[in-house]
VEXDREN-2710 file (C-alpha; in Angstrom, 1 decimal):
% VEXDREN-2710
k/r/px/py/pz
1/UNK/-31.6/-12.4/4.7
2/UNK/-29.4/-11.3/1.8
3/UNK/-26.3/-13.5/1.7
4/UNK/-23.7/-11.0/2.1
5/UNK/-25.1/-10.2/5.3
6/UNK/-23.8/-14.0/6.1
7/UNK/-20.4/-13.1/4.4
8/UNK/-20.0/-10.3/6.8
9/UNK/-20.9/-12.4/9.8
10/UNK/-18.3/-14.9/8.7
11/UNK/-15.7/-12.7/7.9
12/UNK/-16.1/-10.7/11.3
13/UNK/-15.7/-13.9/13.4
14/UNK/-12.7/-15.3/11.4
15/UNK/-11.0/-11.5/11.5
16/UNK/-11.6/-11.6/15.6
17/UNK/-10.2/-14.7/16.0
18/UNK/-6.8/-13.7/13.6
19/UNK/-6.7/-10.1/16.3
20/UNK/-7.3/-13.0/19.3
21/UNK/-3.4/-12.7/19.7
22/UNK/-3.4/-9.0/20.5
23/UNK/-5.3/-8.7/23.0
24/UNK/-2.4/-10.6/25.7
25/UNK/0.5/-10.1/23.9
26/UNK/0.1/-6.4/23.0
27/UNK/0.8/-5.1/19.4
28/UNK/2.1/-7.2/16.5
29/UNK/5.1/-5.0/16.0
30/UNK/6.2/-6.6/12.4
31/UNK/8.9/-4.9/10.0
32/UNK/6.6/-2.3/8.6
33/UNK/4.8/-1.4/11.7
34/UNK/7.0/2.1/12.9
35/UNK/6.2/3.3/9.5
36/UNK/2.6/3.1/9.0
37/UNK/1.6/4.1/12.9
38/UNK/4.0/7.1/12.2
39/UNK/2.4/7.8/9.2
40/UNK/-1.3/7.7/10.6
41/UNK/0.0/9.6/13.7
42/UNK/1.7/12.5/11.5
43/UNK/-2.2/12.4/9.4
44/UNK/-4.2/13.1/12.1
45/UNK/-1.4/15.6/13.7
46/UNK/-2.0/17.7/10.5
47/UNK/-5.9/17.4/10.6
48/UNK/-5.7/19.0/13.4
49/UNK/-3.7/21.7/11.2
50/UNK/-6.2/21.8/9.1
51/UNK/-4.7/20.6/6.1
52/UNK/-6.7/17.0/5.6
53/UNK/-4.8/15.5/2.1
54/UNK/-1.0/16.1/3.5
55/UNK/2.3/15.6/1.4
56/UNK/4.4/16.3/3.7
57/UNK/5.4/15.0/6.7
58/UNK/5.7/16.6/10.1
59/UNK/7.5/14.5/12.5
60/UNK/9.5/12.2/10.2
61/UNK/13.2/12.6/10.3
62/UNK/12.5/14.6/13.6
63/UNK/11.0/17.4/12.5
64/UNK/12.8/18.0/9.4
65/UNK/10.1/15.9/7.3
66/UNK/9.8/14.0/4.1
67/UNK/7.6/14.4/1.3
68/UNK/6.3/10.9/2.1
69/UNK/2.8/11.7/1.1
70/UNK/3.2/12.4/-2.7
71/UNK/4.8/8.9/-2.7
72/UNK/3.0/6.5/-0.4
73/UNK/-0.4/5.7/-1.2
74/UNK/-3.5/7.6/0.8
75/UNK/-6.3/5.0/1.7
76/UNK/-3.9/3.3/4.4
77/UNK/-2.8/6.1/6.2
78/UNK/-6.0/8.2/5.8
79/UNK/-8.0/5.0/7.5
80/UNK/-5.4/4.3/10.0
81/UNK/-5.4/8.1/10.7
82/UNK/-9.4/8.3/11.3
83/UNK/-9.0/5.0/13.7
84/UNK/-6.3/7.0/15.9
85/UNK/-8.9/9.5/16.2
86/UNK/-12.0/7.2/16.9
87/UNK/-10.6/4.3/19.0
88/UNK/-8.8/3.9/21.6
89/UNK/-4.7/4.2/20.5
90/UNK/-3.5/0.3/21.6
91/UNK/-6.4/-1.0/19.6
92/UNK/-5.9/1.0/16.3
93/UNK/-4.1/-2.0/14.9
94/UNK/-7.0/-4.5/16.2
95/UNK/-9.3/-2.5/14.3
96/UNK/-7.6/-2.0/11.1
97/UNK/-7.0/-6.0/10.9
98/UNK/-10.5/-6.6/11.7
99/UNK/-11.8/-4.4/8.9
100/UNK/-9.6/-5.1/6.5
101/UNK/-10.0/-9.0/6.7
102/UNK/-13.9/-8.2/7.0
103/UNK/-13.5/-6.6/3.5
104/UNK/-11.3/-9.5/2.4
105/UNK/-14.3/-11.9/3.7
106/UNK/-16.9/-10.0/1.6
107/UNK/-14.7/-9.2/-1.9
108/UNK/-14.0/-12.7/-2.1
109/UNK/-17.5/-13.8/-1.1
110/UNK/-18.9/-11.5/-3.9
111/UNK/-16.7/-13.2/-6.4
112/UNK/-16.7/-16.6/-5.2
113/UNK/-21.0/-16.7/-5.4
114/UNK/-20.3/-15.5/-9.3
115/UNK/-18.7/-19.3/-9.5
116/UNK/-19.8/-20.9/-7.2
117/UNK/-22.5/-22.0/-5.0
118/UNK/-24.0/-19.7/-1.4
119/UNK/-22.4/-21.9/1.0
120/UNK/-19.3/-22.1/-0.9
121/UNK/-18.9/-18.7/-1.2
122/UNK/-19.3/-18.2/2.1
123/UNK/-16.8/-21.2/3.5
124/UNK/-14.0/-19.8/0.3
125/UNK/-14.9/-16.1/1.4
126/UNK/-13.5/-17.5/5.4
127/UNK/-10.5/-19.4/4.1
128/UNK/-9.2/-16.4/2.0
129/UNK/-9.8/-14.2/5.4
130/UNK/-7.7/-16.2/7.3
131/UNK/-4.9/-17.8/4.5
132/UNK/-1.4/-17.5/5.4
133/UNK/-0.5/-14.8/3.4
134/UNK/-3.2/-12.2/5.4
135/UNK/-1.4/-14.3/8.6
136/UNK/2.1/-13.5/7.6
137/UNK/0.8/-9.7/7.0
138/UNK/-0.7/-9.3/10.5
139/UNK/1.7/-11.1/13.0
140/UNK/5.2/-10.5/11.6
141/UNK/5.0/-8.0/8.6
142/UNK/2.5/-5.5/9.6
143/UNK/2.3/-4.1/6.0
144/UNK/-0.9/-2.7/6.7
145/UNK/-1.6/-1.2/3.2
146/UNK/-0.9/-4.0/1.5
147/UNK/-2.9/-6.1/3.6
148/UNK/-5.8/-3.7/2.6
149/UNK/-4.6/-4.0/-0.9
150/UNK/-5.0/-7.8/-1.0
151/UNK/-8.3/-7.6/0.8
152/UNK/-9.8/-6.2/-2.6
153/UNK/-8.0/-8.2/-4.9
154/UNK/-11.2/-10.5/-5.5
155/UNK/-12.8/-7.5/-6.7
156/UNK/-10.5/-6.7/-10.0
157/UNK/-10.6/-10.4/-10.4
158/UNK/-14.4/-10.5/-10.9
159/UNK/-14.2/-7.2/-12.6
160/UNK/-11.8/-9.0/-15.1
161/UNK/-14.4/-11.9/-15.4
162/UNK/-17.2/-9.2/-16.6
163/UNK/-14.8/-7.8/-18.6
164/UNK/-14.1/-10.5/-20.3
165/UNK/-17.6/-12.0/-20.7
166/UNK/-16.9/-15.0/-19.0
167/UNK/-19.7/-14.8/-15.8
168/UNK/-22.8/-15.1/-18.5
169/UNK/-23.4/-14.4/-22.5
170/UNK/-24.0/-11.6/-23.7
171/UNK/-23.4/-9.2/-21.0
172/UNK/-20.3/-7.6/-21.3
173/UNK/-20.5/-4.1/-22.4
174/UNK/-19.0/-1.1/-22.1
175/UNK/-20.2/0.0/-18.3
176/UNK/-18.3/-3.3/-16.8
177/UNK/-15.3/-1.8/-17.3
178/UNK/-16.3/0.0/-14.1
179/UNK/-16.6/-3.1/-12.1
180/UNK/-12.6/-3.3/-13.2
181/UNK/-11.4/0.5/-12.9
182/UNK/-12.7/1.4/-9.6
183/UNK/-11.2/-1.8/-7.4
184/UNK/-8.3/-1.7/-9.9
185/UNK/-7.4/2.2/-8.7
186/UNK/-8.1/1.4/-5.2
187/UNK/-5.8/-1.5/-5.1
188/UNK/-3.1/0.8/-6.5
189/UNK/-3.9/3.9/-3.9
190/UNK/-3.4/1.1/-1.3
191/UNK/0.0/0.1/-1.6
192/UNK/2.1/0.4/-5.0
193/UNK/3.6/-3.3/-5.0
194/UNK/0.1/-4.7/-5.0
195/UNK/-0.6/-2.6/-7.8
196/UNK/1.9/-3.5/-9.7
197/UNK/1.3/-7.5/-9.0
198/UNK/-2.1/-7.1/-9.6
199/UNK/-1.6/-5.2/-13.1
200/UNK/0.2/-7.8/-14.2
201/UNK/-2.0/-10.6/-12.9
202/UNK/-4.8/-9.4/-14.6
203/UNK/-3.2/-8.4/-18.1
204/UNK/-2.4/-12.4/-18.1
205/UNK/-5.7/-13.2/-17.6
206/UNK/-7.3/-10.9/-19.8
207/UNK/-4.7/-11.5/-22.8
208/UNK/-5.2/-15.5/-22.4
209/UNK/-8.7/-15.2/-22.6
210/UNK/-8.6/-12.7/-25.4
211/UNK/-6.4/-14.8/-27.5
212/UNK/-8.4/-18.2/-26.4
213/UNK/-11.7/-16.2/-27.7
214/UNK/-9.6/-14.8/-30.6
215/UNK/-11.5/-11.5/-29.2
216/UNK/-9.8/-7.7/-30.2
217/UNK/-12.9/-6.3/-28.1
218/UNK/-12.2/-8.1/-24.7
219/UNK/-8.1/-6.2/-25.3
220/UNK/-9.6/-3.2/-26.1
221/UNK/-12.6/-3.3/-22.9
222/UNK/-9.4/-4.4/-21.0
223/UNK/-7.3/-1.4/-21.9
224/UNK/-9.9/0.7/-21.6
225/UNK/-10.6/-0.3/-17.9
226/UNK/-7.0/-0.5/-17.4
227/UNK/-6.8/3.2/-18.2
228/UNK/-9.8/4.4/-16.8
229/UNK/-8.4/2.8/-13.4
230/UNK/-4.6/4.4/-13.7
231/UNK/-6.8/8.1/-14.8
232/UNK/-8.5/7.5/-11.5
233/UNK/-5.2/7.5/-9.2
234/UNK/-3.9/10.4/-11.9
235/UNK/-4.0/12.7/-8.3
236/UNK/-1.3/10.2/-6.8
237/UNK/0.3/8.1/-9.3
238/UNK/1.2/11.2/-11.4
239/UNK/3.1/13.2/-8.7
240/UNK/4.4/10.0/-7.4
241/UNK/6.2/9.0/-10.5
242/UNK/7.1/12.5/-11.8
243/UNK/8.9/13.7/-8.2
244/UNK/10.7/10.2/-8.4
245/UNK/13.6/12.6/-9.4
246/UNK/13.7/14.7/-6.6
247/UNK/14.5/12.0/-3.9
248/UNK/16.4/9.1/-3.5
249/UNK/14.3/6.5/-5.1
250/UNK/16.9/3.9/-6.0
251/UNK/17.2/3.1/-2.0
252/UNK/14.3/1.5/-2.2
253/UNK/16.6/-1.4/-4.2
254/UNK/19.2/-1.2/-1.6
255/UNK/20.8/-4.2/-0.2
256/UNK/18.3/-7.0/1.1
257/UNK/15.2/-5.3/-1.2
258/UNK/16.4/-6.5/-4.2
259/UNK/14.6/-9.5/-5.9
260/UNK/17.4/-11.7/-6.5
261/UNK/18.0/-11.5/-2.4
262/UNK/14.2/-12.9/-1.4
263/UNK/13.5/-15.8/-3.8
264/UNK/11.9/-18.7/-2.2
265/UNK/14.2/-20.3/0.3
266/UNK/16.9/-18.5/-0.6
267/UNK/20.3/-17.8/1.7
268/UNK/22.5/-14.7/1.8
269/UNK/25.0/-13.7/4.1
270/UNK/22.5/-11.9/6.7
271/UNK/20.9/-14.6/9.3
272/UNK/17.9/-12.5/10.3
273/UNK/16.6/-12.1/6.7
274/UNK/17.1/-15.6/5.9
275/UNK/14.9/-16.0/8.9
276/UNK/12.3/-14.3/7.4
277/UNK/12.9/-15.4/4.2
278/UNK/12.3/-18.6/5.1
279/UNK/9.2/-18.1/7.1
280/UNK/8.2/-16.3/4.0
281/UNK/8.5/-19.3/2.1
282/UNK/7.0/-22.1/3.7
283/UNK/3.7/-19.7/3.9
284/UNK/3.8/-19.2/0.0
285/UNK/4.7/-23.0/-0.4
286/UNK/2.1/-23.9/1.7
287/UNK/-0.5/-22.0/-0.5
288/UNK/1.0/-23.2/-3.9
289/UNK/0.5/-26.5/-2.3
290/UNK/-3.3/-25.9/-1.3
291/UNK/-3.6/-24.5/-4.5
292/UNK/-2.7/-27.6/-6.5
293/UNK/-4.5/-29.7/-3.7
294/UNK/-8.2/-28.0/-4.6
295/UNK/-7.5/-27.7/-8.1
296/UNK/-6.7/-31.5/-8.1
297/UNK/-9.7/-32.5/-6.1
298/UNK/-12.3/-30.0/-7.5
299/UNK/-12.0/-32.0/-10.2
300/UNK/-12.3/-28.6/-12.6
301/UNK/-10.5/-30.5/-15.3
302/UNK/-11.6/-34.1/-15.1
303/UNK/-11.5/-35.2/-18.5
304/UNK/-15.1/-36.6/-18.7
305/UNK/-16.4/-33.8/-16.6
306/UNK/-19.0/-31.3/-18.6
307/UNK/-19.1/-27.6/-17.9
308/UNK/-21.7/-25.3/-19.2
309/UNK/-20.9/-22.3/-21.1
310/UNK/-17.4/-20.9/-20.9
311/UNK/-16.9/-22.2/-17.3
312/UNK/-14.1/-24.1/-18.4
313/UNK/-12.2/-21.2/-19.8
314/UNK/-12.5/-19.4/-16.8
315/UNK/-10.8/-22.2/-14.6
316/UNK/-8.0/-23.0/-17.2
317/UNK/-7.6/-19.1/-16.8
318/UNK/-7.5/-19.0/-13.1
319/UNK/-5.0/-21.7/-13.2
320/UNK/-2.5/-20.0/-15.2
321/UNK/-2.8/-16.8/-13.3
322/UNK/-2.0/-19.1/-10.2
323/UNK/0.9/-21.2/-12.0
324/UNK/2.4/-17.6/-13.6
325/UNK/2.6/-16.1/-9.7
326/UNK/4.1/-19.0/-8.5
327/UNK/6.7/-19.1/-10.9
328/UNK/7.4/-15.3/-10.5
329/UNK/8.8/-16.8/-7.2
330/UNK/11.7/-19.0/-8.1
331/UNK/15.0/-18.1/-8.8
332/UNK/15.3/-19.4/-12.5
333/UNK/12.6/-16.3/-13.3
334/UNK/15.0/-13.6/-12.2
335/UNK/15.2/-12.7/-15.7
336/UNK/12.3/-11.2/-16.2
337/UNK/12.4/-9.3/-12.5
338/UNK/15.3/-7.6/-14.5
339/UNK/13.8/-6.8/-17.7
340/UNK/10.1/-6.0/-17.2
341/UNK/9.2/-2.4/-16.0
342/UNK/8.9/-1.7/-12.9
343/UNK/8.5/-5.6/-11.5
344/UNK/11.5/-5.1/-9.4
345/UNK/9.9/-2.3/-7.2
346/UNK/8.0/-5.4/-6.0
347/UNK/11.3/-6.2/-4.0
348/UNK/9.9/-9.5/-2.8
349/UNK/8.5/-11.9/-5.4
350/UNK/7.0/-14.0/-2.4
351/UNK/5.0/-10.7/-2.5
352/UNK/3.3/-12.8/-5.6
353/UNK/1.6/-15.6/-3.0
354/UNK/-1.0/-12.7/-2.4
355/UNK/-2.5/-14.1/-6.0
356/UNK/-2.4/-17.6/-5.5
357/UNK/-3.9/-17.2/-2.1
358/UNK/-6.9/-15.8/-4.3
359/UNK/-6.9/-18.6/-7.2
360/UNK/-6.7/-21.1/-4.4
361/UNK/-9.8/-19.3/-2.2
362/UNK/-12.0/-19.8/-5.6
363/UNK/-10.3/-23.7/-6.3
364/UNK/-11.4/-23.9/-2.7
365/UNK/-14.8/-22.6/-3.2
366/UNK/-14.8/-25.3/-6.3
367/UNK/-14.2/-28.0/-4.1
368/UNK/-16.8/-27.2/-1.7
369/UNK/-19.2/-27.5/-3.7
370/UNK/-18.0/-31.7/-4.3
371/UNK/-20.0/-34.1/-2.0
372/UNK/-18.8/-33.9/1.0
373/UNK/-16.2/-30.7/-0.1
374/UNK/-17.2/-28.7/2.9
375/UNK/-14.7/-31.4/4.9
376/UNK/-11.8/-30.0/3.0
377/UNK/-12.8/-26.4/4.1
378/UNK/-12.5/-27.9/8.3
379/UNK/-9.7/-29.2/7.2
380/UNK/-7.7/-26.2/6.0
381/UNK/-8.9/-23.9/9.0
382/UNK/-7.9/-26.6/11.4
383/UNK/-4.1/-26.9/9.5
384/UNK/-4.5/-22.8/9.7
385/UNK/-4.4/-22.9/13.9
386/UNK/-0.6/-24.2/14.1
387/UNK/0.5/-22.0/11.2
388/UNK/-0.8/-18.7/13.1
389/UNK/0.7/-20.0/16.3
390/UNK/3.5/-20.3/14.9
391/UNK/3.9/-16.8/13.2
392/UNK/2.9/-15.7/16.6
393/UNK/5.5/-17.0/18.5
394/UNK/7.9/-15.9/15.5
395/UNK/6.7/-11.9/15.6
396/UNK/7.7/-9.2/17.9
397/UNK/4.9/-8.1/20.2
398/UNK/5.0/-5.1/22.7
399/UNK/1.9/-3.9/24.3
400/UNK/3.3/-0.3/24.8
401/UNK/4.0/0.2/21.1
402/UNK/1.7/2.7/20.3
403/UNK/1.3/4.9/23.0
404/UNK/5.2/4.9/22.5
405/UNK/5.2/6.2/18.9
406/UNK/2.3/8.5/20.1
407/UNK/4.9/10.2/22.9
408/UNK/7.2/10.3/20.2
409/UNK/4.9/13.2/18.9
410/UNK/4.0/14.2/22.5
411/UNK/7.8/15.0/23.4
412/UNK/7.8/16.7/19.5
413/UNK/11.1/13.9/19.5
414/UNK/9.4/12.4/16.2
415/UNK/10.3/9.5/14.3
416/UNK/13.5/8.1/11.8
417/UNK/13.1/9.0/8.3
418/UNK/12.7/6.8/5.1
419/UNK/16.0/6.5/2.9
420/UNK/14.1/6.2/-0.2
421/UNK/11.9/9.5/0.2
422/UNK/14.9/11.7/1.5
423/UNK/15.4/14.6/-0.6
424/UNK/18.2/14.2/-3.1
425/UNK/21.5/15.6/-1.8
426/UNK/20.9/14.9/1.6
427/UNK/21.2/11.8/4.3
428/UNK/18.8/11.5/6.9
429/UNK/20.9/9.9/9.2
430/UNK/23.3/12.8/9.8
431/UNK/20.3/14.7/10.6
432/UNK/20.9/16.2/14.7
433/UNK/17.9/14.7/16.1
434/UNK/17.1/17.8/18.6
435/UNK/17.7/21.1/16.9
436/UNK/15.1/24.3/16.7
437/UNK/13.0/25.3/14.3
438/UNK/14.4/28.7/13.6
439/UNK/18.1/28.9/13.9
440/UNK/21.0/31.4/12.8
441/UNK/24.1/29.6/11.2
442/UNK/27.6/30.9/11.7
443/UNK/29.4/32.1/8.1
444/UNK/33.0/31.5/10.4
445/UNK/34.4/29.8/13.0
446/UNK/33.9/32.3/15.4
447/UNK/30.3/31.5/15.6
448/UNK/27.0/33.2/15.5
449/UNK/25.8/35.8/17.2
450/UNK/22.4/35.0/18.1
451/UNK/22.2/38.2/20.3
452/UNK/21.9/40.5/16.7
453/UNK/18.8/38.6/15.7
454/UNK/15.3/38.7/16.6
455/UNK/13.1/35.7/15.8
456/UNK/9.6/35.5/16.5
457/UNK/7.8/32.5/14.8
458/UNK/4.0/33.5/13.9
459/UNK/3.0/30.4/11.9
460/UNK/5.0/26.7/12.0
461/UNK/2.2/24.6/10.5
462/UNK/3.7/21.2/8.5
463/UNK/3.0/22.9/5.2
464/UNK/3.0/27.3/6.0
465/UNK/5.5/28.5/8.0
466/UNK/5.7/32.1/8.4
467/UNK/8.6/34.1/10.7
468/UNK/9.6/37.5/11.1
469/UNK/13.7/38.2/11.5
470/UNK/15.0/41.3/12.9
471/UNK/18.5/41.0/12.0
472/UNK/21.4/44.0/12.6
473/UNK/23.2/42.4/9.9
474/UNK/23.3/40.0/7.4
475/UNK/22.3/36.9/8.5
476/UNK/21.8/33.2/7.3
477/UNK/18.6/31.4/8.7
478/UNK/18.8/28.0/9.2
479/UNK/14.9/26.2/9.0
480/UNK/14.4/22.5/10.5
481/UNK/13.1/21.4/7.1
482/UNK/14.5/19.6/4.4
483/UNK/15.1/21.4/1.0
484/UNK/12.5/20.1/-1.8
485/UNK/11.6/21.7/-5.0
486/UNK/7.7/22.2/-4.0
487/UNK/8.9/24.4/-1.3
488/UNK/8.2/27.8/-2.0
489/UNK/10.1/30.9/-0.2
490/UNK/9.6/34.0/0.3
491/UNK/11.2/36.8/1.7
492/UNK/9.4/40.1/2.0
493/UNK/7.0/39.1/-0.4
494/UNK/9.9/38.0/-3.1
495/UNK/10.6/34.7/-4.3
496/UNK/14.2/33.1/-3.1
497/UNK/16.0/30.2/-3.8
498/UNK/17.1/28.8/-0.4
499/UNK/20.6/27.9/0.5
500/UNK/21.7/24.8/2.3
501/UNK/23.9/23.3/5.2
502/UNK/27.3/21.9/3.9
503/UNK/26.8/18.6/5.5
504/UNK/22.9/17.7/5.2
505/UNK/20.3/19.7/2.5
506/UNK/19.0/21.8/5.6
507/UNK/16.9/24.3/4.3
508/UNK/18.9/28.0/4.8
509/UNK/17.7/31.2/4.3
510/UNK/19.9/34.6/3.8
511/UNK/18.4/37.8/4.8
512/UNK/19.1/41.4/5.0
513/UNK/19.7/43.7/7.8
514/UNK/16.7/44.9/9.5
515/UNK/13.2/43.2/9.2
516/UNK/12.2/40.3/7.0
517/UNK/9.1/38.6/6.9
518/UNK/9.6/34.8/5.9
519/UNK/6.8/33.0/4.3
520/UNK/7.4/29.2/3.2
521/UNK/4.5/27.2/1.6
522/UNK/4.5/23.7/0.4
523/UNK/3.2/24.8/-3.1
524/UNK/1.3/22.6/-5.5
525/UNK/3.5/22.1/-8.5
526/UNK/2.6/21.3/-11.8
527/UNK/2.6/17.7/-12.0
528/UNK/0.4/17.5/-8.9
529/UNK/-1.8/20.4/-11.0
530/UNK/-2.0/17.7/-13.7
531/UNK/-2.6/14.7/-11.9
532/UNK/-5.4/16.2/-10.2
533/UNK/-7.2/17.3/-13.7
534/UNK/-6.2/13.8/-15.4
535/UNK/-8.4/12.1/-11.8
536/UNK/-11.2/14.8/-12.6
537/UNK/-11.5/13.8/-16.3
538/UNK/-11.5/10.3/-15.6
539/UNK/-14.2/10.7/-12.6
540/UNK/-16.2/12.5/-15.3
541/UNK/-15.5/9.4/-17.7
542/UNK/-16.8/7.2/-14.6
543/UNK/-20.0/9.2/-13.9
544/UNK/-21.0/9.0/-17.7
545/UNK/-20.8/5.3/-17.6
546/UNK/-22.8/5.1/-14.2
547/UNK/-25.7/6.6/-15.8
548/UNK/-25.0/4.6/-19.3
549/UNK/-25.8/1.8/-17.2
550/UNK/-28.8/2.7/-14.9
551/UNK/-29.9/3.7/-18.5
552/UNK/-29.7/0.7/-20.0
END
């Protein structure tokens, strides 16, 4: 029986018994977990539309919406979205922990039997599963797309190793660079933080070995996969970074995101995040400490200690990988959170224990294969039982979460925006929370006169609306969506620039006396246009090297 058959056995009973927990205490309802159930929810509300690759939102800020699509990754919310429509709603979360820590079981099992032995790929393969990082994620944080994110982190990592010719002689050539690009892009259309950790992570590694080797050809295989990855997320990242100018982006640096505020152990003046914080540390301490334990007593670097081939170079390279993100934790490094692009839209650089939980796994998988290693392995699960009961007791659990967020679509009540994707010009917290989809506003105090217009709405999809007006004078039209340049107006078959409200950028349309025919589409700017040729080119570019390598 093929080994990764195993691997998926493992993983499987090591996921069920991290979901144990939720099935008597109800849904882990960590920080994150409003956002992503409202996310799948408002997914599979517009599948039903018909419209299966959304941008914007339907229910989010109560009906008014947010483009939180073009900004938030797709692989999360379009696999939490197909559970919602599969499984039963309360167990949604169950399943999308038990598949994602199955995934994490098998990537790290498929790297870990490149270094190491079967069974201690297999026994490395369970500890990753289960580390406290992946038991932070599920019990108090709920960031399900990161969690996913970090579950194929062992894949870039042994793309990087093929890249870099450091698995065998001789064998790296120009199709490996697909075993880097494709877990690469789906780490970064998982969750952006863990795209940008992992980025960095890996250009260490590849520059130390290139400069160890003295090799221009492993910086230019690295770029090149690099690239090919970024071309392949073109249709996400694109958009995502252009339309940055549109909303308000710098919220997502507001006070208690910033880097500075979420160092290891430190204190600010708000007690419930140094709670956190601290909780938050002692699980990243914990695996810098079994890090330097396995390393230590894998003996990797005994000074007598003969490795074949370029074994060695791959350890020493692992270990600064795993020192670099534990650094990247500490205050003294705040420096460089300042100064090196886009590293402080990590927010949390305890964000960074998600690498050294995976340089630990293969130290771990090192050690296992020591006389008498598979101990240490026993060991570590065992000290693993008081850490998740203690996380447990530490989350927030409701068992009526779901079907809750599910009435909140129900009742059409909807959920609280996001500060960082509302529109620019507008606050989503002065937003009424009950208002109708079609309204005339008042142009004095006297009031409107809702008697002198006609509505009838023929179309109120989350991305084509279309209503007719019969107006006996000139009216404004007040819409319950948010003003955003991709919104595109017509009136009568002409092109209008909408108007707004004077206290929140509510979309408001003047029309004429008589009959008016109002069409609104959320259109498909250029930048999306783009995006989607740049992913097209570079699916080309990965098709080409598909068949280079069955060729050769």
């Amino acid at each position: 029986m093929p080994g990764w058959v195993f691997a998926i056995g493992v993983s499987l009973l090591v996921s069920l018994a991290i979901v144990l927990p939720f099935f008597w205490m109800g849904s882990a309802s960590g920080h994150d977990f409003e956002f992503h159930v409202a996310s799948w929810l408002d997914v599979s509300y517009q599948w039903s539309e018909g419209t299966f690759y959304p941008r914007w939102t339907a229910w989010t800020n109560h009906g008014f919406g947010e483009p939180r699509f073009i900004f938030y990754p797709p692989l999360s919310w379009i696999l939490g979205a197909a559970l919602t429509r599969t499984v039963p709603l309360p167990l949604v979360p169950v399943f999308f922990v038990v598949l994602t820590q199955m995934l994490a079981g098998l990537c790290a099992y498929f790297l870990l039997r490149r270094l190491t032995g079967e069974r201690a790929a297999l026994l490395g393969a369970a500890c990753y599963a289960a580390n406290p990082n992946a038991l932070l994620m599920t019990y108090i944080r709920s960031d399900f797309a990161e969690q996913l994110a970090c579950a194929i982190f062992p894949l870039v990592l042994l793309g990087a190793l093929k890249i870099t010719n450091l698995l065998e002689e001789n064998t790296a050539k120009r199709s490996s660079i697909l075993d880097f690009a494709l877990p690469f892009a789906a780490v970064w259309l998982c969750n952006a933080p863990a795209g940008v950790i992992i980025s960095y992570a890996m250009a260490l590694f590849i520059g130390w070995v290139a400069v160890k080797q003295r090799s221009w050809r492993i910086i230019w295989r690295g770029a090149a996969a690099i690239a090919l990855g970024f071309g392949l997320t073109g249709f996400y990242l694109l958009p995502a970074a252009y339309e940055q100018r549109w909303v308000n982006i710098t919220q997502a640096l507001a006070g208690g995101l910033l880097p500075w505020q979420n160092f290891l152990f430190t204190v600010t003046a708000d007690s419930e995040h140094n709670w956190f914080n601290v909780i938050a540390s002692w699980c990243a301490l914990l695996l810098m400490l079994a890090l330097g334990f396995c390393m230590l007593a894998s003996r990797r670097f005994a000074f007598r200690q003969t490795l074949p081939g370029r074994t060695r170079e791959i350890w020493i390279a692992l270990l600064v990988v795993g020192v670099e993100a534990s650094l990247l934790m500490l205050p003294f490094t705040n420096f460089l959170w300042v100064h090196v692009p886009k590293l402080r839209f990590v927010q949390f650089p305890w964000r960074w224990m998600s690498v050294v939980a995976l340089v630990y796994s293969c130290f771990l998988g090192s050690l296992v294969e020591r006389r008498r290693g598979w101990l240490a392995v026993i060991l570590i699960l065992v000290l693993s039982v008081p850490v998740a009961v203690f996380l447990v007791n530490n989350g927030w659990w409701d068992a009526d979460e779901m079907p809750d967020q599910k009435a909140a679509i129900t009742n059409k009540i909807g959920f609280d925006g996001t500060d960082e994707y509302d529109p620019l010009g507008d606050d989503h917290l002065d937003l009424p929370a009950k208002v109708p989809q079609v309204k005339v506003v008042a142009d004095d105090a006297e009031g409107a006169d809702e008697n002198a217009v006609e509505v009838n709405i023929l179309n109120w999809d989350t991305e084509h609306k279309k209503i007719v007006i019969d107006a006996r004078e000139e009216s404004r039209i007040a819409m319950r969506i948010l003003n955003y340049p991709a919104w595109r107006v017509e009136v009568n078959g002409k092109i209008v620039a909408p108007e707004r409200m004077d206290d929140v950028n509510q979309m408001v349309i003047p029309v004429e006396p008589g009959k008016s025919v109002i069409e609104i589409r959320f259109a498909r700017t250029a930048d999306r246009v783009i995006g989607n040729i740049v992913s097209l080119i570079s699916l080309g570019l990965v098709i080409g090297l598909f068949f280079l390598r069955r060729r050769s």
